[in-house]
N, C-alpha and C positions, 0 to 999 in steps of 0.2 A: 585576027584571032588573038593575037599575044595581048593587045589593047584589051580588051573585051577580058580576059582576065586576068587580066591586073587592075582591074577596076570592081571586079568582082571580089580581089583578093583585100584592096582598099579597104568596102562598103562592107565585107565578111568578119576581118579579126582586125581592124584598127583597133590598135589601144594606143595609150601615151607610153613614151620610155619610163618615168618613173614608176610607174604602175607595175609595169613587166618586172622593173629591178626592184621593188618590194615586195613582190610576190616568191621572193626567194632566202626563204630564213636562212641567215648565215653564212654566207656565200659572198667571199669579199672578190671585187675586182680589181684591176689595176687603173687608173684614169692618167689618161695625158691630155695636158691641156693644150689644146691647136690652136696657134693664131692665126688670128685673121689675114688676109692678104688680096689684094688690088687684083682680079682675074689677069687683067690685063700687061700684068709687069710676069707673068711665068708663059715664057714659051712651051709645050709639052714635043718635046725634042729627046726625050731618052739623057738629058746631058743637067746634071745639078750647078748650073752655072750664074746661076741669078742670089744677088745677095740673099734672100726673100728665105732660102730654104735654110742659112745660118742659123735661124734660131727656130727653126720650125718644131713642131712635137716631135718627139722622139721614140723608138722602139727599136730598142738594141739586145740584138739576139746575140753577137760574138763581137767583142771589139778589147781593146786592148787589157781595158778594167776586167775583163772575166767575162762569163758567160749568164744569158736568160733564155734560156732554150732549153725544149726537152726533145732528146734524141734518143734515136733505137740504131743497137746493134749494128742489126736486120744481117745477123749471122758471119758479123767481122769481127778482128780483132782491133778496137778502136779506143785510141785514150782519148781523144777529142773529136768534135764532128770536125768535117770533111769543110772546114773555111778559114783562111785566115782573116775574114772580114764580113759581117753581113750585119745591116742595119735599115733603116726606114725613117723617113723623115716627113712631114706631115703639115698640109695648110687647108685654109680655108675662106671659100666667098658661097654667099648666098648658094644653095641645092648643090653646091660642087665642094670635091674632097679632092687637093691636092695630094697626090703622093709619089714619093720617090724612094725606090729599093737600092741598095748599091748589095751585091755578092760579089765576094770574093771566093773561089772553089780553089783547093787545091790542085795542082799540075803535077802530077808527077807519073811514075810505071804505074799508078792504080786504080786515080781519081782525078778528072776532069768535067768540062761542060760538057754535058750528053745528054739529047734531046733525040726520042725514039720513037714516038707517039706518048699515046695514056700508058700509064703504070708502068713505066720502063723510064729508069734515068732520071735526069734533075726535070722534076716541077715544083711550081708556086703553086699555093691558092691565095689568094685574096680572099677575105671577107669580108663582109658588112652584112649587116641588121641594125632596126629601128627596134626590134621585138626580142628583145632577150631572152633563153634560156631556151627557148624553142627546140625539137629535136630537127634535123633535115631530113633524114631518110633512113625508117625506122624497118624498112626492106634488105637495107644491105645492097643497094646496086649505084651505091657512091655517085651519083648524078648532079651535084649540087646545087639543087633546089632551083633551079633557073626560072622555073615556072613562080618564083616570088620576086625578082625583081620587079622596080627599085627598092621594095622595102626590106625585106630579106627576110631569114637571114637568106644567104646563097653564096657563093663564091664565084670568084675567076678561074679559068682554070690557063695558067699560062706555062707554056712550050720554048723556049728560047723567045727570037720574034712575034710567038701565034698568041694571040689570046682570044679564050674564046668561052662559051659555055660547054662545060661536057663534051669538050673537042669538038663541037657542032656533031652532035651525034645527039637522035630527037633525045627529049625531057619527057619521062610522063610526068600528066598532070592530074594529081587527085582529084575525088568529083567534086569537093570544097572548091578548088581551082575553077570548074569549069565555070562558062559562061550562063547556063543555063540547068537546070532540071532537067535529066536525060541526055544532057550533051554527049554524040557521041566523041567528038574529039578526047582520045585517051596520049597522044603525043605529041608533041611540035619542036622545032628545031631556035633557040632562041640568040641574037644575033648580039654580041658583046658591043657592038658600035654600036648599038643603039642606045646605050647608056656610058656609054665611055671615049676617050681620045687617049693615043698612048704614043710614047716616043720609046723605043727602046735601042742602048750602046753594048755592043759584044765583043768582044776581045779574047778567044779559046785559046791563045797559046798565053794570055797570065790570067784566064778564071776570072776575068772580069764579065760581073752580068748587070746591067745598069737597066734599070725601067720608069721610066715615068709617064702616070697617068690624070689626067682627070673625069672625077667619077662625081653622073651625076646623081643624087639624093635628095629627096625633097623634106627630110627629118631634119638638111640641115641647115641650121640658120645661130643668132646670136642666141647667146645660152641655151641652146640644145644640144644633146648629145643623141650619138650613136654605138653600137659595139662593132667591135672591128679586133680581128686578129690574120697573123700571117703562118702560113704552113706551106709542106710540101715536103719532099723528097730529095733525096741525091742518091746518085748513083757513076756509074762508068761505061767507058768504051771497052777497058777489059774487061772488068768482069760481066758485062753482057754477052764478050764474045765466048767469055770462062763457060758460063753457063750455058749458053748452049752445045759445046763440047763436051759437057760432061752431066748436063741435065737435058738434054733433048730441047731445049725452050729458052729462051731470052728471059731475064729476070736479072734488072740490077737498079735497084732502088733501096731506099730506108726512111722513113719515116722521119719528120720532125714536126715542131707547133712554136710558136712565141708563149702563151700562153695555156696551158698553167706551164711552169715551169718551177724547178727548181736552183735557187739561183749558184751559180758556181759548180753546180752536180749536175751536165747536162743528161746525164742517162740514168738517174734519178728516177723515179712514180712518184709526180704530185700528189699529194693526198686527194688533194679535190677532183684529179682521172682516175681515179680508182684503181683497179690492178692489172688491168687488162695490159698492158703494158707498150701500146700500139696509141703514138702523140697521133697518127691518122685523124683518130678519134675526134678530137677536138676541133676540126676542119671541114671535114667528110660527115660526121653523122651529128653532132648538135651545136649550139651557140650556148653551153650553160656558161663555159669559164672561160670567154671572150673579155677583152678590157673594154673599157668605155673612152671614147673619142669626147669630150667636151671642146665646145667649140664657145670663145673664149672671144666676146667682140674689143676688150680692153686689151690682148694682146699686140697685135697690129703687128706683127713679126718683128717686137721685142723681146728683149730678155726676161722675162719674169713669170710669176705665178699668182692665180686668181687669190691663191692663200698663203701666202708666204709671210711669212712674221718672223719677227725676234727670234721665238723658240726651234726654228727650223735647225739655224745654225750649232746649237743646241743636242741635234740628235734627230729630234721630230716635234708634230704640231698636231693636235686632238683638236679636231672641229666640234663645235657644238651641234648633237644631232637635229636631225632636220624629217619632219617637223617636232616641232616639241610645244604645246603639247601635243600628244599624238595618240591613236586610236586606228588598227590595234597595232600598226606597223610604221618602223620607223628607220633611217640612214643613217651610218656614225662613218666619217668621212676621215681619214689621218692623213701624215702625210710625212715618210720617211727619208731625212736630208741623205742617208747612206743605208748601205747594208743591214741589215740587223735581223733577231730574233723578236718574233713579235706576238703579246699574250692579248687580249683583247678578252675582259670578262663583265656580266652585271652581275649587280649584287643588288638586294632589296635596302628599307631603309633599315633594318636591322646589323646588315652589315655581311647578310648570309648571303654565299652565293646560289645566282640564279640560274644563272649559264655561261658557257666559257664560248666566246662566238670563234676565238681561236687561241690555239691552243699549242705556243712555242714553237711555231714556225717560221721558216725564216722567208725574206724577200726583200727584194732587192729597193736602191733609193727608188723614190717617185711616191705621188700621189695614188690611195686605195681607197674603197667603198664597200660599207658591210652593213649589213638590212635584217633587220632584227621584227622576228614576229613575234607581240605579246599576249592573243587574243586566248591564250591558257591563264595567262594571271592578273590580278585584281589591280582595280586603281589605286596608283599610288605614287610614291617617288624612289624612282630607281638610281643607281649612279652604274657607269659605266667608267672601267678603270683599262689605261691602253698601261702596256710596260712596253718596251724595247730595249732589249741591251740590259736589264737590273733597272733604268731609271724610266718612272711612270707618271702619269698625271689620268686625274679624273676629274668626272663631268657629271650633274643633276640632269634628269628627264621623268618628266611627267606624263605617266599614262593614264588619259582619261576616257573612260566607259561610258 
């Protein structure tokens, strides 16, 4: 059955990724560029011990530089999240996604690795999608989409050792999903080996959590990309036991996301999550402000970048949007060597502004992407002006009707 709809899900809403990422005016993402790497030189053992993952893409949520993460409270008294360490490292061969997690969780009378089932204690999610901005599940019964694998979006849902879909607890499947007109199957239970291999290293008296997976996809290949973000929860042994002492019930979790995040302010509200104030959000219910995995065949798990130039060193690098000319929607791609505040505006040939696609926010170094819809104004020539930090550069584009 699970064949049979995901063949349906195929043949129903294929689109290309560009597509999906232009269809989103103004809405910049983060990109890492993943290199390539020989399937056969990474054992998936839970353990980062193969040269190969040294220079692998990168997604760092707490490490020594500061923080990329957005956390919640979730009703503590907290100057930092709850890690002296947590990062992601990232390769890639033909339909498969290398990845390795490393956590570090604090140990102390408060906070530790605690795995209690669903919604209780330290969870991951994993994500992937081929289809950007998508919502998961506009129900509210947090199941993460498992009925859309391999394409996604959907998540992992992982438990110290367990990974699984939805804790293997069934999926419904909308009637889009189904196999047929009138299908009665409204649930099924969907099996995380069937698309993956995982090695995972535990260490609970120093908070070490190690995972390594290989996940298969078939979006990926030489210059394709996918979206992909990391989330999930931490919690404790005490205050789980707190809570039920004194609330009748087990509860001890809180909320985090990689993405959106605010950088160096992890309990912050990105602009782009809105106000709700629950990072959940961006894991659990949609894929809008997920980053983009480019997959990078001139890497070959070297040191470099598909865009790296002179100006990088500099501050930052304005790509030239893509495509240009273009009709009615276009990509303006940066790529910032460090931290910074960042304006991002068009202006027409007159010099007047047209729109501000962002607007003095800040984020951290790495590669972005922001997609500009023009089909409200006439052909012409536009310029598109990046500032970061006080120092700017701009760039001509041509909209033609």
């Amino acid at each position: 059955m699970r064949g049979c709809v995901k063949g349906l899900f195929i043949g129903f809403i294929l689109l290309t990724f560009s597509s999906l990422l232009l269809a989103q005016d103004g809405l910049m993402r983060k990109v890492v560029d993943v290199p390539h790497v020989d399937p056969t030189a990474i054992t998936v053992d839970g353990l980062m011990n193969e040269t190969e993952w040294q220079n692998g893409g990168q997604a760092n949520l707490v490490t020594e530089s500061g923080y990329e993460i957005y956390a919640n409270y979730y009703g503590r008294e907290l100057s930092e999240p709850d890690y002296d360490a947590y990062y992601a490292r990232l390769l890639w061969s033909v339909d498969t996604l290398f990845l390795f997690i490393h956590i570090d969780e604090f140990v102390n009378d408060s906070t530790d690795l605690f795995w209690h089932g669903q919604w209780t204690g330290d969870q991951l999610f994993v994500s992937l999608s081929s289809r950007l901005g998508m919502d998961m599940d506009t129900n509210y019964t947090y199941q993460g989409n498992a009925f859309a694998i391999p394409e996604g979006p959907y998540h992992f849902w992982i438990l110290g050792d367990t990974i699984t879909f939805n804790c293997g607890n069934p999926v419904g499947i909308p009637d889009a999903f189904r196999c047929a007109l009138g299908d009665t199957v409204e649930e099924a239970v969907f099996d995380a080996a069937s698309i993956a291999r995982w090695g995972v290293h535990i260490d609970k008296t120093g908070g070490i959590w190690d995972l390594e997976m290989a996940i298969y996809n078939p979006g990926i290949n030489a210059q394709s990309a996918i979206g992909f973000n990391l989330g999930g929860s931490t919690g404790s042994q005490a205050f789980y036991d707190w809570s039920v002492i004194n609330w009748g019930y087990g509860d001890a979790y809180g909320y985090y996301t990689w993405q959106p995040n605010v950088p160096d302010d992890p309990f912050a509200i990105p602009a782009t999550a809105g106000a709700s104030g629950d990072p959940g959000f961006d894991n659990l219910r949609t894929s809008k402000n997920w980053a983009v995995l480019y997959f990078d065949p001139n890497m070959a798990t070297g040191i470099g970048s598909r865009d790296a130039g002179p100006n990088v060193a500099s501050g930052f690098l304005l790509d030239q949007n893509y495509p240009n000319p273009f009709n009615p929607k276009t990509t303006i791609r940066f790529k910032l060597a460090e931290k910074g505040s960042v304006k991002l505006s068009v202006f027409n040939a007159a010099g007047q502004l047209v729109t501000r696609l962002i607007d003095n926010q800040r984020y951290t170094a790495g590669s972005y992407l922001v997609s500009w819809d023009a089909s409200h104004l006439a052909s012409g020539v536009y310029f598109y002006e990046l500032m970061v930090n006080g120092a700017k550069d701009t760039k001509k584009m041509v909209l033609m009707k």
